[in-house]
Backbone as JSON Lines, residues from 0, in Angstrom:
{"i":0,"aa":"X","n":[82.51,106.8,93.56],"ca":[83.08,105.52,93.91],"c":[83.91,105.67,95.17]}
{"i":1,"aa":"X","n":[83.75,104.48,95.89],"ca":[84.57,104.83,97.43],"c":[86.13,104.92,97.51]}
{"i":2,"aa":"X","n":[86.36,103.99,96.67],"ca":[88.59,104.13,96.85],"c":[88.82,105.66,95.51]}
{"i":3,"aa":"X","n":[88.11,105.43,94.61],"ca":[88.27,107.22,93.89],"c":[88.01,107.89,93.9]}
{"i":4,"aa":"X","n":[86.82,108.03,94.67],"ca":[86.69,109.15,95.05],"c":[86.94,110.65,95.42]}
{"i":5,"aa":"X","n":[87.49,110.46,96.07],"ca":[88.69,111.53,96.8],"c":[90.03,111.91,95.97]}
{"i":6,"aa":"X","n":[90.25,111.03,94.5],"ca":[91.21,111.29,93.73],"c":[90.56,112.65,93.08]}
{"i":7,"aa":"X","n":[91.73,114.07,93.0],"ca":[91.55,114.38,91.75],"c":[92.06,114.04,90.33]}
{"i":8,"aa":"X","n":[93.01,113.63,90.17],"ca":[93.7,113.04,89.05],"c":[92.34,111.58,88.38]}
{"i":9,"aa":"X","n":[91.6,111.2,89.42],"ca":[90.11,110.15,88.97],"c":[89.37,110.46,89.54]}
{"i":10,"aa":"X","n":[88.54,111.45,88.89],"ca":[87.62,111.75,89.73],"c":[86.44,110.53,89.39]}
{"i":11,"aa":"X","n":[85.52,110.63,90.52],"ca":[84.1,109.35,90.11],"c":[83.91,108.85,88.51]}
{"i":12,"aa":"X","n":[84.3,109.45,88.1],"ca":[83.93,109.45,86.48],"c":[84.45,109.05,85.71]}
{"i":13,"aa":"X","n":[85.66,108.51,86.38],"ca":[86.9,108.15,85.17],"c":[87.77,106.67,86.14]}
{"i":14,"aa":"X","n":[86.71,105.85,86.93],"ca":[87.51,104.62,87.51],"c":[87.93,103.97,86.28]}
{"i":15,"aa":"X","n":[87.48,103.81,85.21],"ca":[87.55,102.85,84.27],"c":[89.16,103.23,83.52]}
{"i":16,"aa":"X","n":[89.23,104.82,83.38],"ca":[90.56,105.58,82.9],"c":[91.69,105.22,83.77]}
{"i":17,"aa":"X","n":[91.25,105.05,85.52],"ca":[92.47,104.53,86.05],"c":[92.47,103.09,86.4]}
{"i":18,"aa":"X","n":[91.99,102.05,85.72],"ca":[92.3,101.2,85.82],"c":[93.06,100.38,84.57]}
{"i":19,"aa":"X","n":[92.59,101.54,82.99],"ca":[93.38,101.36,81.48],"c":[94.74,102.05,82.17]}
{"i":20,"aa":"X","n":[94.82,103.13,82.69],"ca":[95.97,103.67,82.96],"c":[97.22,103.2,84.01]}
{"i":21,"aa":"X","n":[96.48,102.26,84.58],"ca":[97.61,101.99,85.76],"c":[97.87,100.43,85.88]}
{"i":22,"aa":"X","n":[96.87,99.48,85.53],"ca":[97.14,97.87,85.57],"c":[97.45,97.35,84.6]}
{"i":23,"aa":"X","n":[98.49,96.32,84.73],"ca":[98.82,95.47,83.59],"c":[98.07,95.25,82.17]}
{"i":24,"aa":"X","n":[98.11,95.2,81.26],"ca":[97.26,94.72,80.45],"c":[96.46,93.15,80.71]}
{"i":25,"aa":"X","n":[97.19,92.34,81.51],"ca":[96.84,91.0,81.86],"c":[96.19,91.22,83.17]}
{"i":26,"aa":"X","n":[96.25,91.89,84.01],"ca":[94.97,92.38,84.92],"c":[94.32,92.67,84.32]}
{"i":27,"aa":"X","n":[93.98,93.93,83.16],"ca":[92.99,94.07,82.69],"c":[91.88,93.5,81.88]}
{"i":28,"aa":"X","n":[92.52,92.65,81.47],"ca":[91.95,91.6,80.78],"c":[91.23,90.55,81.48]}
{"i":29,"aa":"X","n":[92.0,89.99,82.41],"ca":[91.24,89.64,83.76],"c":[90.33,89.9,84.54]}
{"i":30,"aa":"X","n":[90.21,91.2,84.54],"ca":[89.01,92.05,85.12],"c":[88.04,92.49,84.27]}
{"i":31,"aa":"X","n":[88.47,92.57,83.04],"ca":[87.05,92.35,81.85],"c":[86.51,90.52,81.79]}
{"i":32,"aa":"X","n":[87.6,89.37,81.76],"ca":[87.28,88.96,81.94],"c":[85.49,87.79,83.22]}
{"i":33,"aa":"X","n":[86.39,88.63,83.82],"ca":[85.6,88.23,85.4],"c":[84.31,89.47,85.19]}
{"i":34,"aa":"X","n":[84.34,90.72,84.73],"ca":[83.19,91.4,84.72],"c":[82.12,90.43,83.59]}
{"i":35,"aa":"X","n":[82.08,90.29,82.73],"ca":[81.39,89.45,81.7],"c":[80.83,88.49,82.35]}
{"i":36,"aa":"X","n":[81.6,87.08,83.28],"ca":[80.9,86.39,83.74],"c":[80.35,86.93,84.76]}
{"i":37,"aa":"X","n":[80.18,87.48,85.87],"ca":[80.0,87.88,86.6],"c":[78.74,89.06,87.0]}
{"i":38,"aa":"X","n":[79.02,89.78,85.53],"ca":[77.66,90.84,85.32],"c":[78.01,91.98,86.22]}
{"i":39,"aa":"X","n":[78.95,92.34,86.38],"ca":[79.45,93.17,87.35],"c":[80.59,93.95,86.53]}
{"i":40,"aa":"X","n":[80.68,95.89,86.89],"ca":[81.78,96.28,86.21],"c":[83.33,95.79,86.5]}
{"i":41,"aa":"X","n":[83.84,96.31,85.9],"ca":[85.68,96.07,86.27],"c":[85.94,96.94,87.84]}
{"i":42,"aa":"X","n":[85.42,98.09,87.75],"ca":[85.11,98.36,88.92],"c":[84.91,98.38,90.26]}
{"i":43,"aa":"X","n":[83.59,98.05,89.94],"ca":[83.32,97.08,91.3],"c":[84.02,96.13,91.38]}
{"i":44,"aa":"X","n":[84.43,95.12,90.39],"ca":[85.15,94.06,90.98],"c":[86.78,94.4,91.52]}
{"i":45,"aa":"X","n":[87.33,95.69,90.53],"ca":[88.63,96.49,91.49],"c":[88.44,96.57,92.78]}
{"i":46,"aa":"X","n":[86.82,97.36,93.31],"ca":[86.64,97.8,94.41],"c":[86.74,96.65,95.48]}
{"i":47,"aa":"X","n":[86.38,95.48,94.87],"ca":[85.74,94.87,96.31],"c":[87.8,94.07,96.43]}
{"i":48,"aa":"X","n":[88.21,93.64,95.23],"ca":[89.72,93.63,95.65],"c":[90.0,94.2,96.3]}
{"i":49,"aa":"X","n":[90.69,95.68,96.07],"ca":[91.3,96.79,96.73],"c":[90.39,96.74,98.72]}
{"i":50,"aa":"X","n":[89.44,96.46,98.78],"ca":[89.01,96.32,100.06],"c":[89.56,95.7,100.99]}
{"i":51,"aa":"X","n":[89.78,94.03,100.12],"ca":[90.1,92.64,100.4],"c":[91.67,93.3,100.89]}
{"i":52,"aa":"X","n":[92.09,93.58,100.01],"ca":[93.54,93.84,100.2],"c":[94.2,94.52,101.39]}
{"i":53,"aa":"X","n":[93.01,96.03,101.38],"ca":[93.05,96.9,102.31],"c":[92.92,96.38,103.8]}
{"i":54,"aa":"X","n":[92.18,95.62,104.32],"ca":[92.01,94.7,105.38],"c":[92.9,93.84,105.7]}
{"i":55,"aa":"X","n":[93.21,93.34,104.74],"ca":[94.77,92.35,104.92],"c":[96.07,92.67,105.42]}
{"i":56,"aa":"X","n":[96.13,94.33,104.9],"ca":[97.46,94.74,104.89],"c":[97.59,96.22,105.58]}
{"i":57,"aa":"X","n":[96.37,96.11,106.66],"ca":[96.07,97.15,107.58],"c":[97.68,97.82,107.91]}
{"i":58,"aa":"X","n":[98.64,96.84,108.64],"ca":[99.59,97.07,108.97],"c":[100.58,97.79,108.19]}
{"i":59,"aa":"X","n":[100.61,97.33,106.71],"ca":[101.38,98.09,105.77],"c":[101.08,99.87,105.12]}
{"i":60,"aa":"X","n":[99.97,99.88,105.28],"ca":[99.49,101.08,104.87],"c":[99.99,102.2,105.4]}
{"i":61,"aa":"X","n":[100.55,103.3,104.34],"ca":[101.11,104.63,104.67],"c":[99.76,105.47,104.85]}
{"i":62,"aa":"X","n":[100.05,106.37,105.73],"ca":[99.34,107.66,105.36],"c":[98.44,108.18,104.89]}
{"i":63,"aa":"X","n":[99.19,108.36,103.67],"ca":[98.9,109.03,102.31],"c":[98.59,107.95,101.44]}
{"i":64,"aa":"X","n":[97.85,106.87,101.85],"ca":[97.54,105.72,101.05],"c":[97.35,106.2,99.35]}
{"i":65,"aa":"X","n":[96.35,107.36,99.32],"ca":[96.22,108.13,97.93],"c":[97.24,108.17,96.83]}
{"i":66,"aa":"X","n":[98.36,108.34,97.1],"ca":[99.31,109.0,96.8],"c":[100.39,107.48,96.2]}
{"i":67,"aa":"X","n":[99.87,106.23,96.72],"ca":[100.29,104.91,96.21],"c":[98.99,103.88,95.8]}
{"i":68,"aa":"X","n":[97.8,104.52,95.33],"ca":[96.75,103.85,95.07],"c":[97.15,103.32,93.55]}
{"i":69,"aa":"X","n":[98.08,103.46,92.73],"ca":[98.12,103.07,91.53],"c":[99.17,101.85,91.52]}
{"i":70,"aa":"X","n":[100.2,102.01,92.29],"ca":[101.13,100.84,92.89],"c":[99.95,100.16,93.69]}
{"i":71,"aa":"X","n":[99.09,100.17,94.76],"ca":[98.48,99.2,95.65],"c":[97.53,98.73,94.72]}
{"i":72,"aa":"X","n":[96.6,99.61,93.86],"ca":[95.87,98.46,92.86],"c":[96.62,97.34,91.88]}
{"i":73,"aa":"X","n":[97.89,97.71,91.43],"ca":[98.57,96.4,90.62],"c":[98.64,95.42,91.62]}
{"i":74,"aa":"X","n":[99.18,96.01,92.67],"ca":[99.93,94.69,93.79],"c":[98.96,94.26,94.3]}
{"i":75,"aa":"X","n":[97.71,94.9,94.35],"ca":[95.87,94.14,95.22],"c":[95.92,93.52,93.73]}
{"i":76,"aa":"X","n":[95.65,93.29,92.81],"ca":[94.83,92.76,91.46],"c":[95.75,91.51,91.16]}
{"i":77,"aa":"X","n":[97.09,91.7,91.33],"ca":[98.06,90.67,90.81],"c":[97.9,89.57,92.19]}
{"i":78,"aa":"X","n":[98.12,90.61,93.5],"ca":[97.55,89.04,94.65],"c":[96.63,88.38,94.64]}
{"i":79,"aa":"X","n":[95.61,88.96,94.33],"ca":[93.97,88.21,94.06],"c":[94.04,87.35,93.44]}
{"i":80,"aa":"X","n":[94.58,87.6,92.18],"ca":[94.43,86.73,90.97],"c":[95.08,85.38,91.58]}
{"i":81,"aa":"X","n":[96.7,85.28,92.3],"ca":[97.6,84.44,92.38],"c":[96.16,83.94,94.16]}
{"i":82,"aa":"X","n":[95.76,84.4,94.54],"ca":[95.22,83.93,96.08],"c":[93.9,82.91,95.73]}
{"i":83,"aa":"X","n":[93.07,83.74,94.18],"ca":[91.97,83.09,93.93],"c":[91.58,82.84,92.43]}
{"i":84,"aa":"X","n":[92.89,81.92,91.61],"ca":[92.87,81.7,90.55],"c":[91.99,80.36,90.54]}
{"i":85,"aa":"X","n":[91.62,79.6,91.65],"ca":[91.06,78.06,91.24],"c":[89.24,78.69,91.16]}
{"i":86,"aa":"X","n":[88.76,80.02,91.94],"ca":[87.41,80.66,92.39],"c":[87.27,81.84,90.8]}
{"i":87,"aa":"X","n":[87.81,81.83,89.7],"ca":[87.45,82.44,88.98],"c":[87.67,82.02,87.3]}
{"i":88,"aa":"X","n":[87.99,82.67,86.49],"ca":[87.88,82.2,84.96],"c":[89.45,82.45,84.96]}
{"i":89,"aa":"X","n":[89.83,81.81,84.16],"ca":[91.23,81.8,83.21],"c":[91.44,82.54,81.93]}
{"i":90,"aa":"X","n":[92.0,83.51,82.11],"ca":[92.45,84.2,80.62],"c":[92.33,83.13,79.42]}
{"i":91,"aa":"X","n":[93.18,82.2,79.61],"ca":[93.29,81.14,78.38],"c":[92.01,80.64,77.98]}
{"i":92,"aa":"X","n":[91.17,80.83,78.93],"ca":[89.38,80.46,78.22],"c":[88.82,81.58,77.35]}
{"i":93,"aa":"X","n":[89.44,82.75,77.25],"ca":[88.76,83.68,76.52],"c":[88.71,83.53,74.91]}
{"i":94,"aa":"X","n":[87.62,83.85,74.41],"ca":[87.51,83.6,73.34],"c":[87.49,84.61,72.69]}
């Protein structure tokens, strides 16, 4: 995978472990949500966030981006949600 790649603490094999491990439970749920309709993993749909985000906030980015990928995925997943809540499903629809 392209943003975990390069983690050892996640390696390719375990995006799913750092996304139980590091996002809200209400992101996560959100992102199972949106995978279901969507037909797409939690994953990929992290990935193409974290991109979105990454482009946005060219200017903010340290370094060692690696080393704050677990802080920048809450703060990419929680902006998305608040930037493109009218373009996706609502928790409260889950059944």
């Amino acid at each position: 995978m392209l943003i975990f790649g390069n983690s050892h603490k996640y390696p390719d094999d375990s995006e799913d472990s750092f996304i139980i491990e590091n996002l809200s439970a209400y992101c996560i749920l959100w992102l199972s949500r949106q995978s279901e309709a969507l037909g797409q993993t939690r994953t990929v749909i992290l990935q193409h966030i974290l991109k979105e985000w990454f482009a946005t906030h060219v200017e903010a980015m340290p370094d060692n981006a690696d080393a704050y990928l677990p802080e920048i995925a809450r703060v990419a997943v929680s902006e998305f949600i608040l930037r493109h809540q009218v373009e996706f499903l609502h928790i409260g629809s889950m059944n």
